[in-house]
N, CA, C and O of each residue as an XYZ file, in Angstrom:
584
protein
N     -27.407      1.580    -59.046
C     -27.653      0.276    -58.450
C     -26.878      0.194    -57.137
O     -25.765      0.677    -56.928
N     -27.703     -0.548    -56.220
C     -26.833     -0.410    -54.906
C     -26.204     -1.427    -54.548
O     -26.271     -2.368    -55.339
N     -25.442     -1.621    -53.375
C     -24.568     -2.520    -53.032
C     -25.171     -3.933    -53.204
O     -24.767     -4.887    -53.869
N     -26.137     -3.805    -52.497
C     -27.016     -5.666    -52.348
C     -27.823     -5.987    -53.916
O     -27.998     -7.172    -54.200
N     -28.274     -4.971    -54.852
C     -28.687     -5.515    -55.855
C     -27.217     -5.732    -57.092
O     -27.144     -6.637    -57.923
N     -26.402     -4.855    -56.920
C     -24.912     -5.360    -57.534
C     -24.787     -7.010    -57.163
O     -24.527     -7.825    -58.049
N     -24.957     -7.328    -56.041
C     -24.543     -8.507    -55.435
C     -25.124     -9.208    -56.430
O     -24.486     -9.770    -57.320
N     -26.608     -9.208    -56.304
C     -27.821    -10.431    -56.611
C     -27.393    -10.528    -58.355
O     -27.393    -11.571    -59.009
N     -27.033     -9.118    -58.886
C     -26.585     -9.763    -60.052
C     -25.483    -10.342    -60.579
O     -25.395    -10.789    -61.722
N     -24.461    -10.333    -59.570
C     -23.434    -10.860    -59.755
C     -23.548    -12.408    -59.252
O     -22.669    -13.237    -59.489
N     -24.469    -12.626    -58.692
C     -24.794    -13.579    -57.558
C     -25.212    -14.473    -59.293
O     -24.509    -15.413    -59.663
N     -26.403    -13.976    -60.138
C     -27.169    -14.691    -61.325
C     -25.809    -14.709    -62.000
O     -25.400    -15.868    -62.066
N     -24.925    -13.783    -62.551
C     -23.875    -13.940    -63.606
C     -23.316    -15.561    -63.136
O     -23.379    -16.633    -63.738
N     -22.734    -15.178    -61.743
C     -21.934    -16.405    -61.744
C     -22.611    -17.456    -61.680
O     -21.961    -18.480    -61.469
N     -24.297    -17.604    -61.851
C     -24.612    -18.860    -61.635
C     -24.607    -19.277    -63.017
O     -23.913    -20.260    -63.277
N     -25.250    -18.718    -63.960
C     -25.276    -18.925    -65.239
C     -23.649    -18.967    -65.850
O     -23.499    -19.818    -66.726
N     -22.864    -18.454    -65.628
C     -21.887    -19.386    -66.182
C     -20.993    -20.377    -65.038
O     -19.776    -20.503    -65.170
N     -21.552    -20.876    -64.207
C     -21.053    -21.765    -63.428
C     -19.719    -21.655    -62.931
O     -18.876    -22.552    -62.901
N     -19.606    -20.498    -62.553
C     -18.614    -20.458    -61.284
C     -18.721    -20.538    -59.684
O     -18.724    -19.631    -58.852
N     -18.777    -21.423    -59.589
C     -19.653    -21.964    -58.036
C     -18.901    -21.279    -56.927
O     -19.325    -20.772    -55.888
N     -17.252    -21.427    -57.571
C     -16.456    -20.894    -56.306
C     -17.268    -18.868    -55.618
O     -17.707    -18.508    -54.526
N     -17.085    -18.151    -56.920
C     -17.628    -17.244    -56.906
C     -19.450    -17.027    -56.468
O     -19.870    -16.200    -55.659
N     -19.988    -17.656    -56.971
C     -21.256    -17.929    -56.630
C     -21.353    -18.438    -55.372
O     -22.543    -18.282    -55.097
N     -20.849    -18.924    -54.496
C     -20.902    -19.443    -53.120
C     -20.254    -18.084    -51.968
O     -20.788    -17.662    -50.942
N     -19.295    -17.769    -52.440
C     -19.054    -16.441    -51.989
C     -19.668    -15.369    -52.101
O     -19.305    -14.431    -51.392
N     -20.631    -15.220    -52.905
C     -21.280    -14.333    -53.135
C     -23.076    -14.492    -52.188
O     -23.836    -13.743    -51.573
N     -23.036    -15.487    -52.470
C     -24.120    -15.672    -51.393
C     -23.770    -15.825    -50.224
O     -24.625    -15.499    -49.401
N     -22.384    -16.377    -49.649
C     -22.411    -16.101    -48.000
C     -22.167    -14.475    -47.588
O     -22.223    -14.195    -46.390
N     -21.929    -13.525    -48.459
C     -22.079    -12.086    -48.034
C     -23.160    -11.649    -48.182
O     -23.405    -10.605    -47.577
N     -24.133    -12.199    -48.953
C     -25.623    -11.597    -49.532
C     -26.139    -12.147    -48.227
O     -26.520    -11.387    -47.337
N     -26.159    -13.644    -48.085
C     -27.074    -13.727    -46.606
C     -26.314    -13.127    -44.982
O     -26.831    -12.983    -43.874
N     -25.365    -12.964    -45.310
C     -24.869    -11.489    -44.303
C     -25.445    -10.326    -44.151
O     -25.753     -9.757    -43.104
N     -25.580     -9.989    -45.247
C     -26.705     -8.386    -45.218
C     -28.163     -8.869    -44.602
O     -28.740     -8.393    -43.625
N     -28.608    -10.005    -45.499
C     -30.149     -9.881    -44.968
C     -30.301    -10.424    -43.859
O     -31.402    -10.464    -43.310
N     -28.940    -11.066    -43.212
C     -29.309    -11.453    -41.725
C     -29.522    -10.175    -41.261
O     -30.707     -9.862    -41.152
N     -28.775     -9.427    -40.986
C     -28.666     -8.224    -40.306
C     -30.299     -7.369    -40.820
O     -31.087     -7.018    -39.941
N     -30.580     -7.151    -42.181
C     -31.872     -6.459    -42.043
C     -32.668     -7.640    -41.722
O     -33.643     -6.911    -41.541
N     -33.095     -8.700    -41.508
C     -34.015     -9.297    -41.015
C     -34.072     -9.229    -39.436
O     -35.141     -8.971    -38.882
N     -32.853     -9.473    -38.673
C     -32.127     -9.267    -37.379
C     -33.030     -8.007    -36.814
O     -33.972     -8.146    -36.034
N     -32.694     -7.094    -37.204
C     -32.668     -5.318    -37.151
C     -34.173     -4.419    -37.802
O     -34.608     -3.298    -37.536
N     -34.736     -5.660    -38.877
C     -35.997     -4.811    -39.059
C     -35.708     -3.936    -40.064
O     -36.786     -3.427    -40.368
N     -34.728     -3.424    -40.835
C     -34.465     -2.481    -41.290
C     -34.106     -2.986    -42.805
O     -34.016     -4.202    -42.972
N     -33.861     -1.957    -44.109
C     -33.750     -1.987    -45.151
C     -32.191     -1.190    -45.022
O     -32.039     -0.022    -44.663
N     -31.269     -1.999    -45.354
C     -29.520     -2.148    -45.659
C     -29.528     -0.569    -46.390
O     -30.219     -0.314    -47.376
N     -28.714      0.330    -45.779
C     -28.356      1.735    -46.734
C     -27.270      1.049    -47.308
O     -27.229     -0.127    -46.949
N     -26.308      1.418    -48.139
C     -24.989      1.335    -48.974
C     -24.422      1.189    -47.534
O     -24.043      0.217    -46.881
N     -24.494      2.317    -47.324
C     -23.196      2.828    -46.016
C     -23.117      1.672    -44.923
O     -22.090      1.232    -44.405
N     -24.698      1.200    -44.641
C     -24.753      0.096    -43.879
C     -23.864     -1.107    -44.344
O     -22.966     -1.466    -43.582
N     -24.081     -1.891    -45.780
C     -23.904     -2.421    -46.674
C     -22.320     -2.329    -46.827
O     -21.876     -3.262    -47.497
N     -21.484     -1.545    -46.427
C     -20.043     -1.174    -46.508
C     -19.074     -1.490    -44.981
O     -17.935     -1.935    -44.833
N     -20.169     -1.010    -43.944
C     -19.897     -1.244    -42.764
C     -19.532     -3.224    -42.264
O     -18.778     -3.812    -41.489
N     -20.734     -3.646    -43.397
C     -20.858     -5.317    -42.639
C     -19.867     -5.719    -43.824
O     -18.885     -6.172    -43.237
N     -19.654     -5.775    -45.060
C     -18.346     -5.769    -46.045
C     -17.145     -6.076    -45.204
O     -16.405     -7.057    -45.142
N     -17.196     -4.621    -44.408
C     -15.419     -4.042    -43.936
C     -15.565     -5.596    -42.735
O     -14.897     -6.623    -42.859
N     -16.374     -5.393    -41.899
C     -16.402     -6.581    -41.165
C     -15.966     -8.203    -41.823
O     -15.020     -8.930    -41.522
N     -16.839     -8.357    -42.613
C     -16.552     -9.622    -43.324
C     -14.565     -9.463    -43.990
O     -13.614    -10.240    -43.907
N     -14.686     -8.395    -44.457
C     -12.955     -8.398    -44.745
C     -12.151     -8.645    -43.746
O     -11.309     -9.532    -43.889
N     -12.231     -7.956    -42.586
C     -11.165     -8.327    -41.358
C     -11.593    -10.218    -40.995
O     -10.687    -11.025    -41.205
N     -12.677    -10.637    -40.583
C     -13.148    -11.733    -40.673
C     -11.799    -12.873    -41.965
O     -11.028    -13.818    -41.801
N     -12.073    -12.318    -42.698
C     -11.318    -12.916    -43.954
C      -9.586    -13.005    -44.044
O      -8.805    -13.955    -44.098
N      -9.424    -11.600    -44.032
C      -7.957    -11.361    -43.540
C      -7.384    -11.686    -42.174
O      -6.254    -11.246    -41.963
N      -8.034    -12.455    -41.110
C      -7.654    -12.669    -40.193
C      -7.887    -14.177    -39.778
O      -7.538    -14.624    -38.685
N      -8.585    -14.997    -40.877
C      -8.604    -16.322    -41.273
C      -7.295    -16.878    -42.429
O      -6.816    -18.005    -42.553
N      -6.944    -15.467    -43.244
C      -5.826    -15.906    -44.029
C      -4.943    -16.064    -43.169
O      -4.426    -17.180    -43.207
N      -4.491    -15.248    -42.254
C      -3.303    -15.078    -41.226
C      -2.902    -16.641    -40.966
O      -1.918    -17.316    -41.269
N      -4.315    -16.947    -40.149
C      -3.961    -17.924    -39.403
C      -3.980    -19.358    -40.552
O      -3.086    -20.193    -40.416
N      -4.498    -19.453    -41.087
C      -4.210    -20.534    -42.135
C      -2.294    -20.252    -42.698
O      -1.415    -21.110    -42.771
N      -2.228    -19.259    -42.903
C      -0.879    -19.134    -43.101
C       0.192    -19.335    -41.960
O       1.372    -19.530    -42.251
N      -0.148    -19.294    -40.952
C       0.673    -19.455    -39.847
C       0.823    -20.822    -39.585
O       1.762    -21.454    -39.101
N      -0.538    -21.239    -40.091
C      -0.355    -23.347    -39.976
C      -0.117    -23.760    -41.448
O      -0.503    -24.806    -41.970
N       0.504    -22.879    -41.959
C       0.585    -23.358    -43.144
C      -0.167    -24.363    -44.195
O       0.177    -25.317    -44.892
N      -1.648    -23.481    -43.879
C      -2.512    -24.375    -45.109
C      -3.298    -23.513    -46.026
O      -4.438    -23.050    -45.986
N      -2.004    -23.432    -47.129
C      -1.870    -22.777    -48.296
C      -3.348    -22.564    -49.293
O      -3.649    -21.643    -50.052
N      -4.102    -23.847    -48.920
C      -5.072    -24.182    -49.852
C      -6.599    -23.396    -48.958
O      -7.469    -22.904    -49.677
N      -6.722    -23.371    -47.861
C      -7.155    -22.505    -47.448
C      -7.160    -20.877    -46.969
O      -8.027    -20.084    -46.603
N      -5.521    -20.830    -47.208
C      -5.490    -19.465    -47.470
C      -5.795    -19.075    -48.532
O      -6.108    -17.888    -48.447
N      -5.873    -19.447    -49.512
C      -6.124    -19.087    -51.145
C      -7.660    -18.853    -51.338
O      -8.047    -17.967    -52.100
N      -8.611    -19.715    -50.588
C      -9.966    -19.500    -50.433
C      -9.858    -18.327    -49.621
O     -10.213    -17.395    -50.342
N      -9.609    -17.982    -48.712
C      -9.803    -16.263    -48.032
C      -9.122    -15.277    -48.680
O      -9.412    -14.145    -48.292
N      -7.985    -15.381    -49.888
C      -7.867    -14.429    -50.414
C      -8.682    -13.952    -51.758
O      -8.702    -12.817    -52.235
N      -9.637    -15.641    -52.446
C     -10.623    -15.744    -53.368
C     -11.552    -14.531    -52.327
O     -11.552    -13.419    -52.856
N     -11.998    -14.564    -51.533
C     -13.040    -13.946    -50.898
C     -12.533    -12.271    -51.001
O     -12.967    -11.478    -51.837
N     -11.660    -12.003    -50.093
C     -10.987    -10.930    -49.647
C     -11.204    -10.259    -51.545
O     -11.386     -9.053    -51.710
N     -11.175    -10.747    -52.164
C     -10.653    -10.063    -53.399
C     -12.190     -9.803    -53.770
O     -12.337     -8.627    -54.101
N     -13.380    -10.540    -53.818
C     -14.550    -10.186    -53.839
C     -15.117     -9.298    -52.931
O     -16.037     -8.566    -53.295
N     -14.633     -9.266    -51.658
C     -14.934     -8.295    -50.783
C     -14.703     -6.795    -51.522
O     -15.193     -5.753    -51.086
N     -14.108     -6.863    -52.373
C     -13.430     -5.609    -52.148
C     -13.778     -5.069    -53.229
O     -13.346     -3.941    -53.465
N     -14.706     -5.768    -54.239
C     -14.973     -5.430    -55.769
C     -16.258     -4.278    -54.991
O     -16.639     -3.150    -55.303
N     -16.625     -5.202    -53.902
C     -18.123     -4.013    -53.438
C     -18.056     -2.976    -52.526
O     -19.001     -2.258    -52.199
N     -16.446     -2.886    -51.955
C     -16.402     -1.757    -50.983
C     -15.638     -0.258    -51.827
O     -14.784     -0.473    -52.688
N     -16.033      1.180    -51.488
C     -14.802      1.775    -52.056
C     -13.576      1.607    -52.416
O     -13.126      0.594    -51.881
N     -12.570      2.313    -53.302
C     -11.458      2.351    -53.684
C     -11.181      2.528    -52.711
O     -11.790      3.449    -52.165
N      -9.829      1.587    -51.657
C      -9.294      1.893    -50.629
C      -8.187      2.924    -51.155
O      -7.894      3.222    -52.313
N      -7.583      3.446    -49.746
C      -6.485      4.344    -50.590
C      -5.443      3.716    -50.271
O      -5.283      2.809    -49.455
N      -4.382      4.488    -51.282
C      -3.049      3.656    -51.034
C      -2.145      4.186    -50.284
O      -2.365      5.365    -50.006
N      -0.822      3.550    -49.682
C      -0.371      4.390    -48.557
C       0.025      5.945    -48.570
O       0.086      6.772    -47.661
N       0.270      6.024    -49.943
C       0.753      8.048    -49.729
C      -0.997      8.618    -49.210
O      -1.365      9.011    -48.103
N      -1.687      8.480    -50.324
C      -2.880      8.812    -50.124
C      -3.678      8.522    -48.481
O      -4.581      9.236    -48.045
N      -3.163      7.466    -47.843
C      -3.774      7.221    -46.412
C      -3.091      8.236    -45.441
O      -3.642      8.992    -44.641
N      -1.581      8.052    -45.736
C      -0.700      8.643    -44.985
C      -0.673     10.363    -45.184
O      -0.438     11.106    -44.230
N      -0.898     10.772    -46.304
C      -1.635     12.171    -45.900
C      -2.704     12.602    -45.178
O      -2.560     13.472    -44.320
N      -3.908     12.036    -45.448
C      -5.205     11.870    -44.749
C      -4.784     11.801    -43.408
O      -5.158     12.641    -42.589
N      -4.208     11.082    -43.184
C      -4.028     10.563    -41.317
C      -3.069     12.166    -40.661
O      -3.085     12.468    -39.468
N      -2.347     12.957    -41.692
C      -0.971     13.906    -41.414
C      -2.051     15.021    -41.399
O      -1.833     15.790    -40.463
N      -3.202     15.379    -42.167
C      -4.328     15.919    -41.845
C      -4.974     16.162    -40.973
O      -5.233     17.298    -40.577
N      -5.530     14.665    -40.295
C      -6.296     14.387    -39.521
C      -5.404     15.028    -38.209
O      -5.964     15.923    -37.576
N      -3.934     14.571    -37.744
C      -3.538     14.862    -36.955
C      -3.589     16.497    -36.864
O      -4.384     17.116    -36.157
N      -2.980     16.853    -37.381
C      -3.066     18.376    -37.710
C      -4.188     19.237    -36.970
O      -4.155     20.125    -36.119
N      -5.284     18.520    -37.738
C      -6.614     19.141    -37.149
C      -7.122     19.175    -35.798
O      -7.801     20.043    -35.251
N      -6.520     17.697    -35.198
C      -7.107     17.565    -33.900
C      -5.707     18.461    -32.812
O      -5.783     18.795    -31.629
N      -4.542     18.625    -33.789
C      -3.525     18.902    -32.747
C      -3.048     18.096    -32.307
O      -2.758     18.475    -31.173
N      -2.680     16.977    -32.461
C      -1.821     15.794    -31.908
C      -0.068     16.294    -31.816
O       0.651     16.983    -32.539
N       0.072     15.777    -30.932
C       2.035     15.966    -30.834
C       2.379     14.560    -30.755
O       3.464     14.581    -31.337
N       2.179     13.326    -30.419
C       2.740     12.402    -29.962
C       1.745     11.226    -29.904
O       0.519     11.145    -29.983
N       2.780     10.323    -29.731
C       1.715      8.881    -29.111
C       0.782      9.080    -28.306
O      -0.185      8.386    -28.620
N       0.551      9.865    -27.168
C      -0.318      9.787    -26.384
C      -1.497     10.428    -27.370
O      -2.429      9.625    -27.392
N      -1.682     11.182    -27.905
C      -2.689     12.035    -28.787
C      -2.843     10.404    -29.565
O      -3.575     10.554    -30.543
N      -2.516      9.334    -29.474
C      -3.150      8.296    -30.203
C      -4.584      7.906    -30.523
O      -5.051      7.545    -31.603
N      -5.321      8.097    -29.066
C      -6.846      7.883    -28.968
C      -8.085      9.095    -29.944
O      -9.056      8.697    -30.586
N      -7.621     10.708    -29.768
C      -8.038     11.441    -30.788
C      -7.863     11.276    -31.516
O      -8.928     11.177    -32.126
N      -6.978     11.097    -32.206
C      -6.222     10.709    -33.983
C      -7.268     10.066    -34.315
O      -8.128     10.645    -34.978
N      -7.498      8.168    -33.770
C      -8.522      7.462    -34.021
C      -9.425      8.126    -34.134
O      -9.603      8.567    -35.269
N     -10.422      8.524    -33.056
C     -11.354      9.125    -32.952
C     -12.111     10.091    -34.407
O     -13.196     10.211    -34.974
N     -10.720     10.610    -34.485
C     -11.047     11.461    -35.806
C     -11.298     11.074    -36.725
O     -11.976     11.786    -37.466
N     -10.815      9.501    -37.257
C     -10.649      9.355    -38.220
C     -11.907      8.538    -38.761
O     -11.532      7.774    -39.651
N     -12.990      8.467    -38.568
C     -14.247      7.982    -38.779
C     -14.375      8.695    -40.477
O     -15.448      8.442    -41.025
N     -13.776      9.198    -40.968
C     -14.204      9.916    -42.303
C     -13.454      9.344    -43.080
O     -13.643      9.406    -44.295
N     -12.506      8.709    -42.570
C     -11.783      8.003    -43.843
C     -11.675      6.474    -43.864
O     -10.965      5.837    -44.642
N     -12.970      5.645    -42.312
C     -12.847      4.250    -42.353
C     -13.595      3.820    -43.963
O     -13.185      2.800    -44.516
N     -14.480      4.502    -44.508
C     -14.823      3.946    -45.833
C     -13.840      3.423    -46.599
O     -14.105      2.348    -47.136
N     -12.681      3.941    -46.811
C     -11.544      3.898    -47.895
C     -10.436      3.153    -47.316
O      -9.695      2.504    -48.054
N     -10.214      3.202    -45.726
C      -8.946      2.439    -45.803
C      -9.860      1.216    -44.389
O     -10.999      1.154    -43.926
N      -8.563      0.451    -44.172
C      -9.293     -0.844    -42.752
C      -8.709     -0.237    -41.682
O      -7.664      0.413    -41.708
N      -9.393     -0.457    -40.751
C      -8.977      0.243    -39.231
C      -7.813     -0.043    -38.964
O      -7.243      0.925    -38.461
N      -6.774     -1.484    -39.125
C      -5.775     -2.051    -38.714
C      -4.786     -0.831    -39.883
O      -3.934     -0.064    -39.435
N      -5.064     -0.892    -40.988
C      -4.058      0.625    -42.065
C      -3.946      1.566    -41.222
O      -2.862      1.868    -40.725
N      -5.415      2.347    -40.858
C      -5.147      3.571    -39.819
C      -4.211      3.528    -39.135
O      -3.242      4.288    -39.129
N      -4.492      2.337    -38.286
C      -3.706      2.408    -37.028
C      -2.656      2.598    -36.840
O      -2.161      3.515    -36.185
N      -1.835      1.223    -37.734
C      -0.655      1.522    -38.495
C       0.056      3.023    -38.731
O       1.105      3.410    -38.215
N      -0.781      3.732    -39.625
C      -0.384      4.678    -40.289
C      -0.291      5.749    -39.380
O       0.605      6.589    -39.465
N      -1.391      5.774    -38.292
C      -1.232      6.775    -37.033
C      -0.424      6.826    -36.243
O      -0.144      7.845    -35.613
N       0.329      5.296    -36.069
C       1.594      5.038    -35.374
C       2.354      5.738    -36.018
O       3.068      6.469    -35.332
N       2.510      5.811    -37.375
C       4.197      5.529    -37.372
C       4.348      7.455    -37.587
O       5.402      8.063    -37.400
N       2.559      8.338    -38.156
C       3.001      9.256    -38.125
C       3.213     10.073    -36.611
O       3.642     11.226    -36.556
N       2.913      9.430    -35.651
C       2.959     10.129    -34.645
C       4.017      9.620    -33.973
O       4.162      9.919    -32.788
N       4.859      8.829    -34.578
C       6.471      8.511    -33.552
C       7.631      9.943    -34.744
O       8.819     10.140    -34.488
């Protein structure tokens, strides 16, 4: 079963037992996908389907921020309700040993020595945006290349 029909049934579970919070979240990511294949003409691959996810997560995590920065607790709690559904449909992200090898890899391969080798590192790392968020990489590329 693929990403968007996982949805639709999770979309019926939560209606039938009336969890609206969940059920409302679940349809503003479902009509996310079919904007985009209606938009685009096209039928959603997984991979596609993972790509607009990761989007909607930064979207999410970068609405918690700022609700937290104005301190409104009750709306941060709704973007982390989300963020946590986001994530039931994207891969197992990895965790930092597991990222932080990958990235000690990645460098390796391309030959990096330093910060400036920052832009290849990225570059490279298109094989492991499935599993971790671009802002982890980045992170993680910093600190292995200081």
């Amino acid at each position: 079963m693929g990403i968007k029909d996982s949805m639709m049934a999770d979309i019926k579970e939560a209606m039938k037992s009336g969890d609206t919070a969940k059920r409302d979240a679940l349809r503003t990511l479902h009509s996310a996908l079919k904007q985009v294949e209606v938009d685009k003409r096209i039928v959603l691959s997984d991979d596609d389907c993972i790509s607009i996810l990761k989007t909607a997560l930064k979207q999410r995590e970068d609405a918690k921020d700022s609700y937290l920065k104005a301190q409104r607790l009750d709306l941060a709690e709704k973007e982390s309700f989300e963020i946590d559904i986001i994530m039931q449909y994207l891969p197992r992200q990895l965790d930092d040993v597991e990222l932080e090898s990958a990235v000690r890899q990645i460098i390796e391969r391309v030959g990096a020595k330093d910060s400036k080798d920052f832009g290849r590192v990225m570059g490279a790392t298109k094989e492991i945006s499935p599993v971790a968020t671009g802002k982890r990489i980045s992170e993680m590329v910093k600190k292995c290349l200081n």
